[in-house]
C-alpha angles and dihedrals in degrees: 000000000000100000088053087048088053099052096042085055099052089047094046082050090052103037091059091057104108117254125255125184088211112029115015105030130145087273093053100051091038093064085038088054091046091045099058098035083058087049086060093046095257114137102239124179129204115224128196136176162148110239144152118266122188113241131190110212111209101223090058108024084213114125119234128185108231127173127271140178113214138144133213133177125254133211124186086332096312121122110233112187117210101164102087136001103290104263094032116141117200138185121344082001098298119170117186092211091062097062109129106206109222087176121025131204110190118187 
C-alpha cells in the first residue's frame, strides 16, 4: 500500500508541473518519474510512441484520429500519465490518456 502511495505521489507532483513542449513534456517527465522510482527500488519503464489520438476539431464538432507522438511510464504493465492533470483536454480535445500506440519504444 506504501509503495502504491509513493508512486501516486511522485506522478500527482509531476503531473502538476506545468507542461513545456521543450523543456518539461511527457517524455521528459516520464524519464524524471522513471528515474526516481528506480532510485526507491520500484521497477519503472519508459514508453514512447507514435500513436493515434482522437481530436475534435471546433468548426466541424466531428472527432478525427490524427497522429501523435507521446510517452508515458510504465510500472508492472500499467500506464501511468504524467504529462498533464489526469482528466486534462488540450488543444482541438486532446486527452493524452486516449493515445492509441500504433509503434512502441520501451527503455
Amino acid at each position: 500500500m506504501e509503495r502504491a502511495a509513493t508512486i501516486e505521489e511522485i506522478a500527482e507532483r509531476l503531473r502538476q508541473e506545468p507542461y513545456h513542449l521543450l523543456f518539461n513534456n511527457c517524455l521528459i517527465k516520464s524519464i524524471r518519474f522513471a528515474k526516481e522510482c528506480k532510485r526507491l527500488e520500484i521497477d519503472a519503464e519508459v514508453v514512447f510512441c507514435f500513436g493515434l489520438v482522437p481530436a475534435r476539431f471546433s468548426s466541424s464538432g466531428r472527432l478525427f484520429n490524427i497522429p501523435f507522438l507521446h510517452a508515458w511510464a510504465e510500472i508492472n504493465g500499467e500506464r501511468i500519465e504524467l504529462s498533464q492533470p489526469l482528466g486534462y483536454e488540450g488543444v482541438l480535445g486532446i486527452m493524452p490518456e486516449k493515445v492509441r500506440p500504433l509503434v512502441k519504444l520501451r527503455f
